[in-house]
TORKOL-4160 file (C-alpha; in steps of 0.2 Angstrom, whole numbers, padded with zeros to 4 digits, m for minus):
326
<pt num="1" X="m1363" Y="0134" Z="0215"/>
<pt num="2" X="m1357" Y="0117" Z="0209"/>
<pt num="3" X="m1342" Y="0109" Z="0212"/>
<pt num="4" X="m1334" Y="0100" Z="0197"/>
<pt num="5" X="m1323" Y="0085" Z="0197"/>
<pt num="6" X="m1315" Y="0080" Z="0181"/>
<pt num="7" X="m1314" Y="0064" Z="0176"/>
<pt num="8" X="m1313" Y="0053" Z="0160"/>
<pt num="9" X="m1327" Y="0047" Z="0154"/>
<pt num="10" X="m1336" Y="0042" Z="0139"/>
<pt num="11" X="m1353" Y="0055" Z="0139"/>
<pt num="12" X="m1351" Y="0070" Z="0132"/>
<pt num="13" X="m1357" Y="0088" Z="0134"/>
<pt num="14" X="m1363" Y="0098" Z="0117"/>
<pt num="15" X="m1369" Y="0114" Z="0117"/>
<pt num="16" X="m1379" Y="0121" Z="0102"/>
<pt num="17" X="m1376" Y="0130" Z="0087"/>
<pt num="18" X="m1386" Y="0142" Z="0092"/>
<pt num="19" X="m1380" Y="0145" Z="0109"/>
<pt num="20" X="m1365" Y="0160" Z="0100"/>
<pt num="21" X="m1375" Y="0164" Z="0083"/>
<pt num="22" X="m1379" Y="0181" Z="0088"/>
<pt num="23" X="m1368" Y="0196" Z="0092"/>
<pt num="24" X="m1374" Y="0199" Z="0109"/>
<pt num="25" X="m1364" Y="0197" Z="0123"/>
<pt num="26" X="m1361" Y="0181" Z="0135"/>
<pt num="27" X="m1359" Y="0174" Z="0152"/>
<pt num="28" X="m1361" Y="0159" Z="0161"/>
<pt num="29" X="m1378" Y="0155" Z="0168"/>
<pt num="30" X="m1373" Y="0150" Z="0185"/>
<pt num="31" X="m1357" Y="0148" Z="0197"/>
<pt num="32" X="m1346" Y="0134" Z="0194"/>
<pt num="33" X="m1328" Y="0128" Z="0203"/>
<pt num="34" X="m1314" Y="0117" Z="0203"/>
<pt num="35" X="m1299" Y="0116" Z="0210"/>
<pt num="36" X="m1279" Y="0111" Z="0204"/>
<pt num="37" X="m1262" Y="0114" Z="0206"/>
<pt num="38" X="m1252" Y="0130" Z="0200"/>
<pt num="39" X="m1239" Y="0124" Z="0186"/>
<pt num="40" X="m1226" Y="0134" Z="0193"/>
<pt num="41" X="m1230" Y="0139" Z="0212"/>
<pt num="42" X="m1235" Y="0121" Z="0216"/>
<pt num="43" X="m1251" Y="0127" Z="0227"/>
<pt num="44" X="m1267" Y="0118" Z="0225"/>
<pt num="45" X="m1278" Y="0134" Z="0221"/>
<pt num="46" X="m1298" Y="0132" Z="0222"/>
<pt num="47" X="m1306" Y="0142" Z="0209"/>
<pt num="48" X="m1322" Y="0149" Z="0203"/>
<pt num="49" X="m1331" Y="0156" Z="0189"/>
<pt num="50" X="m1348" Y="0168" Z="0192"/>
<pt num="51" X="m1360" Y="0177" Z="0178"/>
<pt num="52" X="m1358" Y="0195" Z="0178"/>
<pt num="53" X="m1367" Y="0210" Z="0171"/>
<pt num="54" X="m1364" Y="0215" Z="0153"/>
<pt num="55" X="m1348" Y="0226" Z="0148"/>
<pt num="56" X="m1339" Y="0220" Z="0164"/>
<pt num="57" X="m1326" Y="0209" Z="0156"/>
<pt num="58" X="m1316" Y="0197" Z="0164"/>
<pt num="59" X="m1312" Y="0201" Z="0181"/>
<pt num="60" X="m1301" Y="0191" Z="0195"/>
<pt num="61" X="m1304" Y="0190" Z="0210"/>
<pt num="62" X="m1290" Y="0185" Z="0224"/>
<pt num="63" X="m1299" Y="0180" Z="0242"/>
<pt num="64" X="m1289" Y="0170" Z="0251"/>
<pt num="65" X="m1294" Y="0166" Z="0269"/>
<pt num="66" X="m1284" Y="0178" Z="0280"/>
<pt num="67" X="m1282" Y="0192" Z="0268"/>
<pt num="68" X="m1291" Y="0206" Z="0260"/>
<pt num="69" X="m1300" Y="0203" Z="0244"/>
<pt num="70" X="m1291" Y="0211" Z="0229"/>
<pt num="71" X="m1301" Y="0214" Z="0212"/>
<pt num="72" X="m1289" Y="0213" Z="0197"/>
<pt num="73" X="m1296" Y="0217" Z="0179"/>
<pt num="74" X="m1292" Y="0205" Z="0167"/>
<pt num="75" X="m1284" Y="0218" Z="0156"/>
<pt num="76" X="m1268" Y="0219" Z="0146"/>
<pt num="77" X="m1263" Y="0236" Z="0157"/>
<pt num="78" X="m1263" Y="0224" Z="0172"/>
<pt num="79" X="m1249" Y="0211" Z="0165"/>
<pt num="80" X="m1235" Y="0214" Z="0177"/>
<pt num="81" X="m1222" Y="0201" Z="0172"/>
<pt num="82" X="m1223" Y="0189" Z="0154"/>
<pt num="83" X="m1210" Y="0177" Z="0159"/>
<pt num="84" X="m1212" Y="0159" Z="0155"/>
<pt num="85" X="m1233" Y="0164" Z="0157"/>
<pt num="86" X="m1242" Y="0178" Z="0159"/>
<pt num="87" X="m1247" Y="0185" Z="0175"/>
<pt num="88" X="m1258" Y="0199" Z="0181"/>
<pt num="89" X="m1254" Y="0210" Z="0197"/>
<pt num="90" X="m1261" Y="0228" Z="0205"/>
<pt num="91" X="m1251" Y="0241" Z="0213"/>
<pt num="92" X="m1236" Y="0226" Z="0217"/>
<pt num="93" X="m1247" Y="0218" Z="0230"/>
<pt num="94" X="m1256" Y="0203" Z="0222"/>
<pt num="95" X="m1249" Y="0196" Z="0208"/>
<pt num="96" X="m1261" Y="0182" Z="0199"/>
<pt num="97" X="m1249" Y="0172" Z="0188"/>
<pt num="98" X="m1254" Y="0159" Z="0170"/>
<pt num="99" X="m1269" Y="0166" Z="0167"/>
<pt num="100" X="m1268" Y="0163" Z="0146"/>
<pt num="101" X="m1276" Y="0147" Z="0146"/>
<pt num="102" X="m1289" Y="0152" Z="0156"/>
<pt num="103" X="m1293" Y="0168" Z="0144"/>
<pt num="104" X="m1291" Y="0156" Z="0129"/>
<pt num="105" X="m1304" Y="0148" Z="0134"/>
<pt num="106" X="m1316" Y="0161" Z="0137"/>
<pt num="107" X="m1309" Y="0169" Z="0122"/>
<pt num="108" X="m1313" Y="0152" Z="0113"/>
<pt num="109" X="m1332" Y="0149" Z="0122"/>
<pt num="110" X="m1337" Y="0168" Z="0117"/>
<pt num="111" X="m1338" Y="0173" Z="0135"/>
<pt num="112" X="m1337" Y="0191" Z="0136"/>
<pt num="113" X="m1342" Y="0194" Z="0154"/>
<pt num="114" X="m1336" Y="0184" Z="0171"/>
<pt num="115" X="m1330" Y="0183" Z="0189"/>
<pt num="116" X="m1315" Y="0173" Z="0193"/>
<pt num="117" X="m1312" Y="0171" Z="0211"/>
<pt num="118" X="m1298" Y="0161" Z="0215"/>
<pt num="119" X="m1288" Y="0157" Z="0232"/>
<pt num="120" X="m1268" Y="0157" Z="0228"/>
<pt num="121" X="m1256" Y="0163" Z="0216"/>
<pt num="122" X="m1258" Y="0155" Z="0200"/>
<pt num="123" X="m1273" Y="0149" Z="0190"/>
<pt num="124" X="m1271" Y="0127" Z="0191"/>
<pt num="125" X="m1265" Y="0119" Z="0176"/>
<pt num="126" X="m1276" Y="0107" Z="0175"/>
<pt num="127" X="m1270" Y="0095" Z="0161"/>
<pt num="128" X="m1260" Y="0107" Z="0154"/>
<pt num="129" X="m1273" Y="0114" Z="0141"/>
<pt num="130" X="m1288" Y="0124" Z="0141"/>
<pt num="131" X="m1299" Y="0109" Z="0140"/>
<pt num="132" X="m1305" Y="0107" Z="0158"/>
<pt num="133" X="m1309" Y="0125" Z="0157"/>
<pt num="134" X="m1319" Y="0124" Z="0142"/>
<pt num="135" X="m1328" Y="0109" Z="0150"/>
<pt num="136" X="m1334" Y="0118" Z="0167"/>
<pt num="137" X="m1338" Y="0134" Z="0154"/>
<pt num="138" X="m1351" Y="0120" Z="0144"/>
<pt num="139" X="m1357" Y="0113" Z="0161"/>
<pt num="140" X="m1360" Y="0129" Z="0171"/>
<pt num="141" X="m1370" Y="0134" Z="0152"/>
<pt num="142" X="m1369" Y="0149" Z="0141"/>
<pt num="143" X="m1382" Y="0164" Z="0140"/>
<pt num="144" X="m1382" Y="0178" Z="0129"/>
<pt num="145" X="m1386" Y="0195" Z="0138"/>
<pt num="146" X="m1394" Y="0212" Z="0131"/>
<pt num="147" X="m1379" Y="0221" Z="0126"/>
<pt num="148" X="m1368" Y="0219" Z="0109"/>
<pt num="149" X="m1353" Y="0214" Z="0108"/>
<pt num="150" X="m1338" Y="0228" Z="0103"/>
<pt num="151" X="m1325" Y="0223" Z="0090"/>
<pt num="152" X="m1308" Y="0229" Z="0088"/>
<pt num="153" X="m1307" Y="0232" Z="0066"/>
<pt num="154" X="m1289" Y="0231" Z="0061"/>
<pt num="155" X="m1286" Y="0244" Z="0048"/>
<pt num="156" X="m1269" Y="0248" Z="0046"/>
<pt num="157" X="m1253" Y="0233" Z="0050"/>
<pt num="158" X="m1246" Y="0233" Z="0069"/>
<pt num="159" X="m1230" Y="0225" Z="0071"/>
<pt num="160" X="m1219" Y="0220" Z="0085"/>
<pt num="161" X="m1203" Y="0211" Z="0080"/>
<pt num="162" X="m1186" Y="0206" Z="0093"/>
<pt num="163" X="m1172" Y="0200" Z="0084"/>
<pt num="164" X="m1181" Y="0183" Z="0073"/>
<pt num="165" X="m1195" Y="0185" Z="0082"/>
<pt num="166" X="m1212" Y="0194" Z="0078"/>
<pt num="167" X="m1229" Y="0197" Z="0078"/>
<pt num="168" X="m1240" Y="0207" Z="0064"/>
<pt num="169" X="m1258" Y="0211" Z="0063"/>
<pt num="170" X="m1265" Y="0215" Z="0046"/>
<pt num="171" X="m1283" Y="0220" Z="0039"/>
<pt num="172" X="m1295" Y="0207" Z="0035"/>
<pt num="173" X="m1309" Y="0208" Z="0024"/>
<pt num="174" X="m1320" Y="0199" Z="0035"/>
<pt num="175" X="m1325" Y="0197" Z="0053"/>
<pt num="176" X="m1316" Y="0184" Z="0059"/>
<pt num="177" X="m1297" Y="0184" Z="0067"/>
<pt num="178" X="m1287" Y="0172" Z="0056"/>
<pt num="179" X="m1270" Y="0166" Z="0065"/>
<pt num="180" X="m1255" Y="0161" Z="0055"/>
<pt num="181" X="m1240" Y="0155" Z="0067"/>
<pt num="182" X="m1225" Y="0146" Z="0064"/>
<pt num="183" X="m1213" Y="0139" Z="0076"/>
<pt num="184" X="m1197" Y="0135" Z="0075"/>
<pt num="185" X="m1184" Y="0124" Z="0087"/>
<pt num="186" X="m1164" Y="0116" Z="0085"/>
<pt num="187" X="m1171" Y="0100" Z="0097"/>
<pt num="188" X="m1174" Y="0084" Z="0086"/>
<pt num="189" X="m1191" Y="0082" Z="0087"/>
<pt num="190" X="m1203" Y="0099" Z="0084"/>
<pt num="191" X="m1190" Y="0107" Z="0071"/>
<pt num="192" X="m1201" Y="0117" Z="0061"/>
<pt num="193" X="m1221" Y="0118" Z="0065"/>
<pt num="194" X="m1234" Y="0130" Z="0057"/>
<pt num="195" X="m1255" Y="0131" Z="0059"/>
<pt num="196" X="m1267" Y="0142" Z="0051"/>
<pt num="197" X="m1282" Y="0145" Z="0064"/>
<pt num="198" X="m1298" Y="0153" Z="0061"/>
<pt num="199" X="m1309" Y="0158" Z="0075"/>
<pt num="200" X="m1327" Y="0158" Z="0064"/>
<pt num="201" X="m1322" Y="0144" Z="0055"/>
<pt num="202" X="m1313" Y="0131" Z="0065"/>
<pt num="203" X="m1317" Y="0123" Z="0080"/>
<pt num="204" X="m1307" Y="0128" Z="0093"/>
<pt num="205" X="m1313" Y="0114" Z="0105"/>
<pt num="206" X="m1308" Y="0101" Z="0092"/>
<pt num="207" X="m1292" Y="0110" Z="0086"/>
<pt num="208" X="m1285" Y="0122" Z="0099"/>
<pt num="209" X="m1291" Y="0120" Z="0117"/>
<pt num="210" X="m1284" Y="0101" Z="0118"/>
<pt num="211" X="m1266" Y="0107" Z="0114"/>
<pt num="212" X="m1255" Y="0107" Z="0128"/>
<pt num="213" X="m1239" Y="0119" Z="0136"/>
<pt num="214" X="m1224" Y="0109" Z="0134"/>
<pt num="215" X="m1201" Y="0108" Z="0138"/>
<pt num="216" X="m1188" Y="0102" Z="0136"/>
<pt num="217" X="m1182" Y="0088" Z="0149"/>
<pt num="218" X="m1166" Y="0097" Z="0150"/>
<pt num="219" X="m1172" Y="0114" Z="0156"/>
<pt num="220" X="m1183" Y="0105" Z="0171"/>
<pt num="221" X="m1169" Y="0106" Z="0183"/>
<pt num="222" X="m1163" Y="0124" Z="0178"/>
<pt num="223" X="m1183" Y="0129" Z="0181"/>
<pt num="224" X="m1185" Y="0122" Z="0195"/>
<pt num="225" X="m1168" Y="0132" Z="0203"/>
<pt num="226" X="m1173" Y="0147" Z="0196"/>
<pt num="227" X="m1190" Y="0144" Z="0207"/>
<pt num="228" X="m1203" Y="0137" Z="0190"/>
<pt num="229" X="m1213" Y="0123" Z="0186"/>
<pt num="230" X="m1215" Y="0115" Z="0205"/>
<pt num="231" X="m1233" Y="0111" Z="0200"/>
<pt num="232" X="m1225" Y="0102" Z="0184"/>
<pt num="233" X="m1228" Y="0084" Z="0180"/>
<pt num="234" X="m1229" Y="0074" Z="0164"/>
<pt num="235" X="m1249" Y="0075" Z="0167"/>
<pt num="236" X="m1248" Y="0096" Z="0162"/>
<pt num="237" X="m1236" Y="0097" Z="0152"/>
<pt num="238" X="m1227" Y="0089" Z="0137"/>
<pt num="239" X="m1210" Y="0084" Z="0142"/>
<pt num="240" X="m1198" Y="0084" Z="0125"/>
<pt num="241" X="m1181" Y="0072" Z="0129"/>
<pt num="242" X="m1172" Y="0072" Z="0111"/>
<pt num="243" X="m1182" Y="0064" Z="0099"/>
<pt num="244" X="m1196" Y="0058" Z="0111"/>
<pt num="245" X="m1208" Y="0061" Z="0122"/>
<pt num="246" X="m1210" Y="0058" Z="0138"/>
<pt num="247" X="m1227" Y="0057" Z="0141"/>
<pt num="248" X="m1238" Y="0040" Z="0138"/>
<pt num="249" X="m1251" Y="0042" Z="0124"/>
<pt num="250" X="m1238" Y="0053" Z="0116"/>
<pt num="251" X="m1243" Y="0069" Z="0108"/>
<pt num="252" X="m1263" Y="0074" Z="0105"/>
<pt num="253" X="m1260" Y="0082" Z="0088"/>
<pt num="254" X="m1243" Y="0079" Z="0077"/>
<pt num="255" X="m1241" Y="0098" Z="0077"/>
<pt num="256" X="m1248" Y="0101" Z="0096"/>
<pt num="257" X="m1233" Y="0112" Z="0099"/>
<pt num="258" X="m1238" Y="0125" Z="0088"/>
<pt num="259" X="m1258" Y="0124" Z="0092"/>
<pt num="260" X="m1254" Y="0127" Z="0110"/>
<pt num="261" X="m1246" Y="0144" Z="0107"/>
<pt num="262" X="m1260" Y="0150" Z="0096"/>
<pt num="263" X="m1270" Y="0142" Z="0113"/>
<pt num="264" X="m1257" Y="0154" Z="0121"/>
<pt num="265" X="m1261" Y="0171" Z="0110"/>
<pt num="266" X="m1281" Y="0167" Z="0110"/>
<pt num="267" X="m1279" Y="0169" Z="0130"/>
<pt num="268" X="m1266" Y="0183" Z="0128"/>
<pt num="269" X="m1275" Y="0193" Z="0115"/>
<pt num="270" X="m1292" Y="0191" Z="0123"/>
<pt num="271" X="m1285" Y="0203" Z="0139"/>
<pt num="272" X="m1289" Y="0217" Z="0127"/>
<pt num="273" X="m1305" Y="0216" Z="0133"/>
<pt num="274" X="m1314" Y="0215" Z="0115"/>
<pt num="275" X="m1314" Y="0202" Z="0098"/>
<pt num="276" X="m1301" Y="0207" Z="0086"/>
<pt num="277" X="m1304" Y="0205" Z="0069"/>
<pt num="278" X="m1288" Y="0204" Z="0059"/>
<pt num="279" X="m1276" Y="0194" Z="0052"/>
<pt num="280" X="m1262" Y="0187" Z="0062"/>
<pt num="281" X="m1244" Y="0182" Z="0055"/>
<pt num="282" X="m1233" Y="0175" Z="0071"/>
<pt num="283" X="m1216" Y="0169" Z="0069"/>
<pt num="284" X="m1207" Y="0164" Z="0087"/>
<pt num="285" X="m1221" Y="0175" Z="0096"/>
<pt num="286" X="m1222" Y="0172" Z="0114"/>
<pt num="287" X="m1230" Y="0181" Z="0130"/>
<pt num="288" X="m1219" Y="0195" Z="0127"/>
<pt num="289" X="m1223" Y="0200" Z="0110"/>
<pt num="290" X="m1241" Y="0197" Z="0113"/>
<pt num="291" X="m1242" Y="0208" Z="0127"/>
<pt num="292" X="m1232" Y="0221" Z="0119"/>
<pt num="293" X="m1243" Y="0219" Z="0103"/>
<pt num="294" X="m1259" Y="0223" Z="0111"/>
<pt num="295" X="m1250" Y="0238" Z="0120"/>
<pt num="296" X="m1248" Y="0244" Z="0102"/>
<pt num="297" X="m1263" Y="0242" Z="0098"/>
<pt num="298" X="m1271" Y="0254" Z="0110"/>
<pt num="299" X="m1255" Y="0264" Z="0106"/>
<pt num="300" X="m1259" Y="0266" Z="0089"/>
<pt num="301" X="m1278" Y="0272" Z="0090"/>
<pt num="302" X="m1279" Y="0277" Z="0071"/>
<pt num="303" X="m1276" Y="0259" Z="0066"/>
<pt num="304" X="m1291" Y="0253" Z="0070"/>
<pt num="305" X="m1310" Y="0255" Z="0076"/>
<pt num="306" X="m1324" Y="0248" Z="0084"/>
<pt num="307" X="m1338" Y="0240" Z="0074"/>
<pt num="308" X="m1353" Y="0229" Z="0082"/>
<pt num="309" X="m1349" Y="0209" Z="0078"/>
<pt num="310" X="m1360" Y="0205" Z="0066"/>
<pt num="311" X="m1357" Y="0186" Z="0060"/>
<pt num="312" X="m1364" Y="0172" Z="0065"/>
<pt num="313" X="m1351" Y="0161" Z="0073"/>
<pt num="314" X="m1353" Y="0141" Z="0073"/>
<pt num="315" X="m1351" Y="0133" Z="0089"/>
<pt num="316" X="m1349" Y="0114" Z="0090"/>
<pt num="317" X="m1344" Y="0108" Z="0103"/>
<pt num="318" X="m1338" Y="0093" Z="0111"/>
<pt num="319" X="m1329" Y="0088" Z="0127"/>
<pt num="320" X="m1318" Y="0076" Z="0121"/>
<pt num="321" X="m1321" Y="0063" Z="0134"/>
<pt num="322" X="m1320" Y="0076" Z="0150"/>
<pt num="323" X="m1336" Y="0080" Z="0157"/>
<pt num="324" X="m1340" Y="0088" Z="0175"/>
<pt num="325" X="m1349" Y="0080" Z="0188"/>
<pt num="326" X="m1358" Y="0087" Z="0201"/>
């Protein structure tokens, strides 16, 4: 297994085109960890990632020394609480909390299969992105397995509103799942943000994964009281105080508010368990109304199908100036 440290530096990791231009499914091609602090536990967590066969998913693992080894699928029927991230549990006992990043990324990467074995509560921050992720996915390599990959063919519209809030899924005449969300705050500085995301043709290393969660400098006491955010820091998170922020360097992309909650709904969405194609029109959309959405879907079996992926997806990838070494 290696063990990554990440660190800046100036080399960087690409994978090929071809590596995802084929509608097979994927893993990794050997074990790979790292370890972190939980955004909102505080705990240092170590965490793995391992192969696994084809048609086994995501699945999490929680073995800490001392206590029985629980196996949690990584599934949108396991989400036991959506508040402020979004958390997976079985039968009450072992709850595994902020897990959307993490499935972004393997969402983003076009892993289909993996292990996840991880030693506390919450799965690390890391910088506050999906970025680090990504980068241990590149190092620890990506291998395309015997089986094809299922899709989930929107037919028919699903939609979840509360209050000005919502989330829609439309049909699409392609394969790809197109994501159109739009944001909207009183504060001074984010106001009004929207971002059109295409998961064929954009890059979601380059335009997604970098993006990072943010607040509001005003809600860090009130969190922390209400027992949130003791991992939190100005190096994972964005930290908004009126018309500035906090954080030196400033922001990675003018509109990095909105990019990380389509970062969110990659991850949220992928604990389906299968691609979507569809188009998505998301307004306020949170871990809530994601959840709930992909409840519906499942709900709502006549508004949809399973078809075999059939495009080919480009993959260009660059680590933006993390690399893993061993």
């Amino acid at each position: 297994m290696l063990i990554c440290h990440f660190i800046e530096v100036f080399s960087l990791f690409d994978i090929s085109n071809s590596v995802l231009s084929n509608s097979n499914q994927h893993t990794i091609k050997r074990s790979i960890s790292c370890r972190g602090v939980g955004l909102h536990s505080g705990v240092v967590v170590n965490l793995s990632f391992s192969p696994a066969d084809p048609n086994t998913g995501i699945l999490f693992v929680y073995n800490k020394p001392g206590y029985e080894k629980e196996i949690i699928k990584g599934s949108y029927q396991n989400v036991v609480s959506t508040k402020l991230s979004t958390n997976l549990g079985k039968e009450g006992n072992v709850i595994i909390s902020t897990v959307e990043h993490l499935m972004s990324a393997f969402h983003g990467c076009g892993v289909d299969n993996l292990v996840v074995e991880v030693d506390g509560p919450e799965i690390p921050i890391m910088d506050g992105s999906a970025n680090a992720f990504a980068s241990l996915i590149e190092y620890a390599g990506i291998e395309a397995q015997s089986q094809k990959r299922k899709v989930i063919k929107i037919n028919k519209a699903i939609e979840i509103k509360d209050n000005d809030s919502f989330i829609r899924m439309e049909p699409s005449n392609s394969d790809d799942l197109v994501i159109n969300f739009a944001i909207e705050y009183k504060d001074l500085l984010i106001k009004k943000q929207s971002y059109r995301y295409s998961l064929i043709n954009d890059d979601f290393k380059d335009d997604i994964c970098n993006a990072r969660t943010y607040g509001f400098e005003s809600d860090v006491n009130k969190l922390r009281e209400a027992g949130f955010a003791k991992g939190g820091s100005l190096e994972n998170a964005i930290v908004v105080s009126g018309n500035r922020v906090l954080n030196k360097g400033g922001l990675r992309y003018k509109d990095e508010f909105v990019r990380h909650k389509i970062l969110d709904l990659l991850g949220d969405l992928y604990l389906s368990g299968y691609r979507i194609s569809a188009n998505v029109f998301a307004e306020k959309s949170g871990h809530s109304l994601n959840n709930q959405l992909v409840h519906e879907i499942f709900k709502q079996r006549s508004c949809w199908n399973f078809q075999e992926e059939s495009f080919e997806r480009p993959h260009n990838w660059q680590s933006n100036g993390l690399a893993a070494l061993a």
